[in-house]
N, CA and C atoms as an extended XYZ file, in Angstrom:
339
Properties=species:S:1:pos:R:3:atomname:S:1:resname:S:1:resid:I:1 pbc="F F F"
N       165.463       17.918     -111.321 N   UNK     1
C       165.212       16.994     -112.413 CA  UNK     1
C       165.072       15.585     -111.836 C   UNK     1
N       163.850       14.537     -112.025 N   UNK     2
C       163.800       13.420     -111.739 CA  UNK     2
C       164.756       12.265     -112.006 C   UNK     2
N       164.864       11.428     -111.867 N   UNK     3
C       165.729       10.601     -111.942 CA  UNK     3
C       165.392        9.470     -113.033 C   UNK     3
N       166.133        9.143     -114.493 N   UNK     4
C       165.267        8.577     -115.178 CA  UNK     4
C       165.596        7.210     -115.354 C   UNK     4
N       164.932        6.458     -115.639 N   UNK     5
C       165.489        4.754     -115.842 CA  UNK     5
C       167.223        4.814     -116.385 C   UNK     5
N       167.523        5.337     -117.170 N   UNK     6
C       169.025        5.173     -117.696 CA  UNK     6
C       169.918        5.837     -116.548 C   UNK     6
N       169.638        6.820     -115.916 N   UNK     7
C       170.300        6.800     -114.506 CA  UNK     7
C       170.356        6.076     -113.400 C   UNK     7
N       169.116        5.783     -113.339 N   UNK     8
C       168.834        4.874     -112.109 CA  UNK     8
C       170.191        3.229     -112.757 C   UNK     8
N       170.101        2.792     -114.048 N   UNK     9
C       170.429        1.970     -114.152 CA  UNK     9
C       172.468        2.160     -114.643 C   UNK     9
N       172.930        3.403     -114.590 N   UNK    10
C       174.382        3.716     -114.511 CA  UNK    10
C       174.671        3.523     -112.894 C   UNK    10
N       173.867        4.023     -112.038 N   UNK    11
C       174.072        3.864     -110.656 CA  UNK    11
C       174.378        2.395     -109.914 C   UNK    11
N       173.315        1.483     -110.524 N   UNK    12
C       172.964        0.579     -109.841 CA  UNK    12
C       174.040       -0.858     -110.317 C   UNK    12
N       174.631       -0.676     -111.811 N   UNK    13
C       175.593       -0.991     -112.358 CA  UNK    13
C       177.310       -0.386     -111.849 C   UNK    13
N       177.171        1.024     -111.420 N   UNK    14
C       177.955        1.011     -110.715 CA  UNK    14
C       178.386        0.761     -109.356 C   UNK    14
N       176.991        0.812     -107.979 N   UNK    15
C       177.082       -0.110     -107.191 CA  UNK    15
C       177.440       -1.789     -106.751 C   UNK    15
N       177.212       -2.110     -108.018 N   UNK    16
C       176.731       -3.847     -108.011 CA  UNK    16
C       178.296       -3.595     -108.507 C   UNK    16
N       179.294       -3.332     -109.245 N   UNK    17
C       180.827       -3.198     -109.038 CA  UNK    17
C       181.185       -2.985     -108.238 C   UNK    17
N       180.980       -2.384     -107.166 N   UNK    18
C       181.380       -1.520     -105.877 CA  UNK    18
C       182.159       -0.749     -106.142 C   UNK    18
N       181.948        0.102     -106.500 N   UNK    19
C       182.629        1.474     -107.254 CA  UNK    19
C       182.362        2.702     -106.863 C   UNK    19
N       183.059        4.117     -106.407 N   UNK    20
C       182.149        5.073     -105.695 CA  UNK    20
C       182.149        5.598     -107.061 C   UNK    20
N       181.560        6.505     -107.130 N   UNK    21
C       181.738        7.768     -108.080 CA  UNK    21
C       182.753        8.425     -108.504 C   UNK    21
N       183.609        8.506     -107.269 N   UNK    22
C       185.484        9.135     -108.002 CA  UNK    22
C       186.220        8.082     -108.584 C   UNK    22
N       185.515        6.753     -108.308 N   UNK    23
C       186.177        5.827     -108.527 CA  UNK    23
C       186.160        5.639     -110.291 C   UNK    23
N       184.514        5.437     -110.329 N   UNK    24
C       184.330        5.373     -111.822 CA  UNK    24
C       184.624        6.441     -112.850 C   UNK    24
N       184.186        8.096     -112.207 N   UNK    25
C       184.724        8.465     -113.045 CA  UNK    25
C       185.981        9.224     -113.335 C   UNK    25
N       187.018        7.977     -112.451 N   UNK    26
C       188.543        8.093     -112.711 CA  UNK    26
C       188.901        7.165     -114.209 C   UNK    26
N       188.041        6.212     -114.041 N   UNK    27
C       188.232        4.637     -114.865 CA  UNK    27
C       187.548        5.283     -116.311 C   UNK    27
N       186.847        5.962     -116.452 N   UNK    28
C       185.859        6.301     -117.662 CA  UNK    28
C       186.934        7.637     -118.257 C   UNK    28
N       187.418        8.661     -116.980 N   UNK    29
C       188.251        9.677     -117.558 CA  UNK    29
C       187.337       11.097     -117.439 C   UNK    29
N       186.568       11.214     -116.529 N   UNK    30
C       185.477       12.614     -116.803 CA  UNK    30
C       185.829       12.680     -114.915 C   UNK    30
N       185.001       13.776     -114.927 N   UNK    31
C       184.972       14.687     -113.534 CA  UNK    31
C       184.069       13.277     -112.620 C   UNK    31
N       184.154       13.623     -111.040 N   UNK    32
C       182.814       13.040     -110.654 CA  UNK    32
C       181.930       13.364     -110.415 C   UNK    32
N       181.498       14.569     -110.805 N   UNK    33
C       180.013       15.702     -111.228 CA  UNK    33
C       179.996       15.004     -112.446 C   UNK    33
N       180.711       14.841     -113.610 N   UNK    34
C       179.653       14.334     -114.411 CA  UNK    34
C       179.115       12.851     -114.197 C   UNK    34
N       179.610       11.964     -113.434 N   UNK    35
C       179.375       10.784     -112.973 CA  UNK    35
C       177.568       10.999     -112.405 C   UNK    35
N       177.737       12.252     -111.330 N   UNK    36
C       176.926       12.398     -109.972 CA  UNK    36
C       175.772       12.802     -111.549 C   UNK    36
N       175.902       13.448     -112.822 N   UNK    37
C       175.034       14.288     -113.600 CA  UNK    37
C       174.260       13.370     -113.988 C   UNK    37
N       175.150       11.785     -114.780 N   UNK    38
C       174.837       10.939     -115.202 CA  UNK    38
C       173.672       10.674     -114.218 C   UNK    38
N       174.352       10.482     -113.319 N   UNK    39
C       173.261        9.199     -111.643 CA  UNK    39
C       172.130       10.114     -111.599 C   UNK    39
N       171.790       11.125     -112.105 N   UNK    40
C       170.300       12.098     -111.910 CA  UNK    40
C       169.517       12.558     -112.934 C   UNK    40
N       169.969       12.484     -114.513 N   UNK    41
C       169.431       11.929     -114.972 CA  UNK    41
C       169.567       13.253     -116.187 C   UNK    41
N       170.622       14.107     -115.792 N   UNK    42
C       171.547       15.515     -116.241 CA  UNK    42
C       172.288       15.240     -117.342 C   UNK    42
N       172.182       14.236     -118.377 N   UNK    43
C       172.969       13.440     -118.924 CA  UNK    43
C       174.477       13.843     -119.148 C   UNK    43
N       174.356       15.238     -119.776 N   UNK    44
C       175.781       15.717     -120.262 CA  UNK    44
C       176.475       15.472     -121.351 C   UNK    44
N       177.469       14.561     -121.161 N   UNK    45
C       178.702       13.984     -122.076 CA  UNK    45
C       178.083       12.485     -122.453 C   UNK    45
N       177.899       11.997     -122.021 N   UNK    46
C       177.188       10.523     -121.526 CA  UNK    46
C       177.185        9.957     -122.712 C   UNK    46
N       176.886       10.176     -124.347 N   UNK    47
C       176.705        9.474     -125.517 CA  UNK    47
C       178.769        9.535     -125.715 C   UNK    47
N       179.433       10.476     -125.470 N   UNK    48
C       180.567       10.287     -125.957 CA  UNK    48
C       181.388        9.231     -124.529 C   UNK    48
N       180.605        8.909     -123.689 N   UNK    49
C       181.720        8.144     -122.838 CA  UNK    49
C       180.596        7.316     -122.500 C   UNK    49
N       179.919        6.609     -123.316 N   UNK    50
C       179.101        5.323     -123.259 CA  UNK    50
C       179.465        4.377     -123.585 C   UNK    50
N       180.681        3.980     -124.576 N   UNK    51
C       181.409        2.712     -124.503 CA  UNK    51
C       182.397        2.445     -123.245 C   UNK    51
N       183.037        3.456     -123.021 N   UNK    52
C       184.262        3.413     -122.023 CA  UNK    52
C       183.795        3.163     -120.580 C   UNK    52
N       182.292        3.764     -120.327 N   UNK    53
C       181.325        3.846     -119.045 CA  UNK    53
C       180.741        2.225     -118.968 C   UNK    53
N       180.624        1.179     -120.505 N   UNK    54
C       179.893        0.484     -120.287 CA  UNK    54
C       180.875       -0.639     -120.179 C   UNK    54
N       182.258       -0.265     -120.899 N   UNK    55
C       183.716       -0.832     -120.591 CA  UNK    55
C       183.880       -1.532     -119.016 C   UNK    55
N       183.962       -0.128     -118.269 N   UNK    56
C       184.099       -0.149     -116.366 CA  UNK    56
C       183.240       -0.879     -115.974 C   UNK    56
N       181.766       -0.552     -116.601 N   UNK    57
C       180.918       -1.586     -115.416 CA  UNK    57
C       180.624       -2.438     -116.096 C   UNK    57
N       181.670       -2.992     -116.853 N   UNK    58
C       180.915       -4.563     -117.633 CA  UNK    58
C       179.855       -5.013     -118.191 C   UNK    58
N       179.017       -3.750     -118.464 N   UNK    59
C       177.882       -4.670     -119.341 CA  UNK    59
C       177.974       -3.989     -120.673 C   UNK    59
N       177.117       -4.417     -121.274 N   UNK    60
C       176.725       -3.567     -122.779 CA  UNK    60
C       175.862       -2.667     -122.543 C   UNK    60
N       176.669       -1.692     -123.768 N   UNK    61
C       176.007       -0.198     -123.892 CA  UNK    61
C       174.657       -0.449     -123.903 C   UNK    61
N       173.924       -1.396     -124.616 N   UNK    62
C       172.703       -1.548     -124.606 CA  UNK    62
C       171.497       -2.073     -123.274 C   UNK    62
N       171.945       -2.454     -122.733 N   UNK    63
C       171.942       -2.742     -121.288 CA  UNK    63
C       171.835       -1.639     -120.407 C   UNK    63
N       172.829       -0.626     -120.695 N   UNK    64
C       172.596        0.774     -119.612 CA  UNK    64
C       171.761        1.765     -120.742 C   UNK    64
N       171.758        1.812     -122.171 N   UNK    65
C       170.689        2.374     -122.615 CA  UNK    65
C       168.899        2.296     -122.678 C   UNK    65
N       168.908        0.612     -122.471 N   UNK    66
C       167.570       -0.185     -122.852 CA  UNK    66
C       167.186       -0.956     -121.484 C   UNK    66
N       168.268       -1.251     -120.289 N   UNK    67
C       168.123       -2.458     -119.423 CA  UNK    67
C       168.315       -3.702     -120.226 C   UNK    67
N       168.319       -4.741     -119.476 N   UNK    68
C       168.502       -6.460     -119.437 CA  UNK    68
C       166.950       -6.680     -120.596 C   UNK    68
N       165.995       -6.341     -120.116 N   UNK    69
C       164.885       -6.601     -120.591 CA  UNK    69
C       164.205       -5.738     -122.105 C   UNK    69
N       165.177       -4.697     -122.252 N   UNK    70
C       165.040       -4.056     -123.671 CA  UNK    70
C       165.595       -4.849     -124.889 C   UNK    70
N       166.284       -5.780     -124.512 N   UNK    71
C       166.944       -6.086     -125.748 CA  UNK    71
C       166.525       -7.017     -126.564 C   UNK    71
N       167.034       -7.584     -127.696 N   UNK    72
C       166.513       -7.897     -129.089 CA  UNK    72
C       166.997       -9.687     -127.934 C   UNK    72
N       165.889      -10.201     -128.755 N   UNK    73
C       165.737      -11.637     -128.187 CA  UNK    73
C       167.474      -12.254     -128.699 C   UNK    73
N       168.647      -12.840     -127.955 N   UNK    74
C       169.933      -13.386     -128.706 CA  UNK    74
C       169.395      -14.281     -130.153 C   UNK    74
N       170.629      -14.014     -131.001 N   UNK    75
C       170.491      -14.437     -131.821 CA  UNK    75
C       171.432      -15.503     -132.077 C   UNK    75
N       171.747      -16.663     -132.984 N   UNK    76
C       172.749      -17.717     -132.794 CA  UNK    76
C       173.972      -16.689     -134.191 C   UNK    76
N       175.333      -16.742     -133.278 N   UNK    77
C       176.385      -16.467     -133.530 CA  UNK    77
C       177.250      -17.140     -134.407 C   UNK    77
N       177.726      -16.634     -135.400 N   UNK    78
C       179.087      -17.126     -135.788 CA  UNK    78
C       180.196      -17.402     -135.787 C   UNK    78
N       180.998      -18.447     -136.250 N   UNK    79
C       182.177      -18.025     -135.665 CA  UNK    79
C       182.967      -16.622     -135.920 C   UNK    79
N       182.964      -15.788     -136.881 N   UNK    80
C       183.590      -14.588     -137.089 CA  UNK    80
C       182.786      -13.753     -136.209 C   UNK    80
N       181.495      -13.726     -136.015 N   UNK    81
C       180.429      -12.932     -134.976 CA  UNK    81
C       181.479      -12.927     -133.606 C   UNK    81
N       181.746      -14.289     -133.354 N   UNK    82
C       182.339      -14.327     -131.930 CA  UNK    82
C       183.802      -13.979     -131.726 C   UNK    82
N       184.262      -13.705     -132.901 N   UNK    83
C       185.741      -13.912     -132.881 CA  UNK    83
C       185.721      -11.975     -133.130 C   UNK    83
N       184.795      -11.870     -133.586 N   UNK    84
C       185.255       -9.978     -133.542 CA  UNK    84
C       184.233       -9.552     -132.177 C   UNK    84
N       183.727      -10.438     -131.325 N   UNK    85
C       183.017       -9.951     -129.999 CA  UNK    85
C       184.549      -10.251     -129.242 C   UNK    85
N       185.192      -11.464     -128.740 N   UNK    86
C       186.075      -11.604     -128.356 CA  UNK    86
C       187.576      -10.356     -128.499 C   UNK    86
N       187.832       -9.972     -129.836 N   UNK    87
C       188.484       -9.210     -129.682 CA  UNK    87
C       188.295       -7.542     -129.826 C   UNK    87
N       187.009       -7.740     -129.289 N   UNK    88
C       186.432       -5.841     -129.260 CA  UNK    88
C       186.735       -6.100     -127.963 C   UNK    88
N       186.261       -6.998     -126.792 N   UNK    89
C       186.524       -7.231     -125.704 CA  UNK    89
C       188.127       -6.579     -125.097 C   UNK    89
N       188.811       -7.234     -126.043 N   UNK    90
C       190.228       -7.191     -125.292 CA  UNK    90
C       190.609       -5.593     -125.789 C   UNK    90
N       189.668       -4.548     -126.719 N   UNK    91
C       190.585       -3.224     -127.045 CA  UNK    91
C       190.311       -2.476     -125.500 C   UNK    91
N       191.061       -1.408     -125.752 N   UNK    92
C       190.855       -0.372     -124.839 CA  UNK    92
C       189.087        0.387     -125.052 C   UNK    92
N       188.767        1.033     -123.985 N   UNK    93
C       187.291        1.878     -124.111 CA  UNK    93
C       187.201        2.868     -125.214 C   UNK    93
N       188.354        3.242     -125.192 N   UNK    94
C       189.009        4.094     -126.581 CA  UNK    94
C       188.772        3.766     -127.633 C   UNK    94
N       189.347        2.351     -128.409 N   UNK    95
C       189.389        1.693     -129.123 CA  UNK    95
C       187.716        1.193     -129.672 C   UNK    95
N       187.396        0.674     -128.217 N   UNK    96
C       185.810       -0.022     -128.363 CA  UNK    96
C       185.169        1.533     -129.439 C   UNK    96
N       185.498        2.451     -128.900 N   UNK    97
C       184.396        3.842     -129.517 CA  UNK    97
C       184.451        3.796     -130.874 C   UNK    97
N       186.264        3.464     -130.924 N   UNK    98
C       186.302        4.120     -132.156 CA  UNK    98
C       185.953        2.791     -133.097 C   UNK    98
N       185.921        1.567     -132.970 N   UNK    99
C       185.019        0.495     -133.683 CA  UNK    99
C       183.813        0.925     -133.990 C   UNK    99
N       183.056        1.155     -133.039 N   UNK   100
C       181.918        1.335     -133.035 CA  UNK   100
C       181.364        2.263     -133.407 C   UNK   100
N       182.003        3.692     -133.992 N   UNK   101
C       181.718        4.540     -134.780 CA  UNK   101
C       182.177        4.085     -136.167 C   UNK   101
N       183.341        2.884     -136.406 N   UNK   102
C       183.297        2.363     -137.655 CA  UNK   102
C       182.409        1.830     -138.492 C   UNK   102
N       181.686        0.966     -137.666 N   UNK   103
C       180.933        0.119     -137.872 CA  UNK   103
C       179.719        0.168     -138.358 C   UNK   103
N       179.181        1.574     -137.362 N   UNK   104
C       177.986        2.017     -137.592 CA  UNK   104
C       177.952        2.657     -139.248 C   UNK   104
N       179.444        3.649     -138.943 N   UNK   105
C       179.272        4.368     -140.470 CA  UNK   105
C       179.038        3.055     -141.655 C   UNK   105
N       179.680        2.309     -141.355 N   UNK   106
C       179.424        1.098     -142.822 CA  UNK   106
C       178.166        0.567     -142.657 C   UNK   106
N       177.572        0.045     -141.356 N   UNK   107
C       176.654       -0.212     -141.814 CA  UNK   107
C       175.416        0.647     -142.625 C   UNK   107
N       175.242        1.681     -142.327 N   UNK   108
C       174.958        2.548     -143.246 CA  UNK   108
C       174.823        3.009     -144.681 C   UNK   108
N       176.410        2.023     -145.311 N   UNK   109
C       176.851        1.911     -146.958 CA  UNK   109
C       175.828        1.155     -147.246 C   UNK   109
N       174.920        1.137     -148.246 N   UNK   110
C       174.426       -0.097     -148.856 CA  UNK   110
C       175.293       -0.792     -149.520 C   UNK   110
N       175.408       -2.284     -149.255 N   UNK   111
C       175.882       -3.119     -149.927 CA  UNK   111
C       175.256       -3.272     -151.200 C   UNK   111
N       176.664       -3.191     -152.632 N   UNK   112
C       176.415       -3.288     -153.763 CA  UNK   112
C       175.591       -4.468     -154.322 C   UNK   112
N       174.836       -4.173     -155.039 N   UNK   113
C       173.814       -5.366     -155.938 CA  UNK   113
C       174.528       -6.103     -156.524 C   UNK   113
């Protein structure tokens, strides 16, 4: 199986940490076959340990899904915008998931008329 941009870019995010493979996926919590599955492009588990994976190597999920150059042009922030970025920051990778499966489900609710 070839190697596809979202692998190439878990790898290269985990190099630029200096991180081996047992290393990271000690820090994420999975085998380092699924690390090595991720880096080739085998995905696996990869949607359920994509916050905690994007946790370790410091960037945003969107970043190892889309690259630097996929993303939505920044937009100007609020203060509550920044104050719930700041403290998603400080949860555990755990925590980050389980926000972020909150979040999504509401956004989803239509807000009442």
């Amino acid at each position: 199986m070839s190697e596809t941009p979202l692998a190439a870019r878990i790898r290269d995010a985990r190099r630029a940490r200096g991180l081996t493979q047992d290393e990271l996926a000690q820090a994420v919590g999975v085998t380092r076959s699924a690390v090595a599955q991720w880096e080739t492009g085998r995905a696996g588990q990869l949607t359920r340990h994509l916050a905690a994976l994007a946790a370790v190597l410091e960037v945003g999920e969107e970043v190892l899904l889309h690259g630097a150059e996929g993303r939505a042009p920044a937009m100007a922030a609020t203060a509550d915008e920044l104050a719930m970025l700041r403290l998603f920051r400080e949860c555990t990778p755990e925590d980050r998931g389980f926000l972020l499966r909150t979040a999504r489900r509401m956004a989803r609710l239509k807000a009442p008329e």
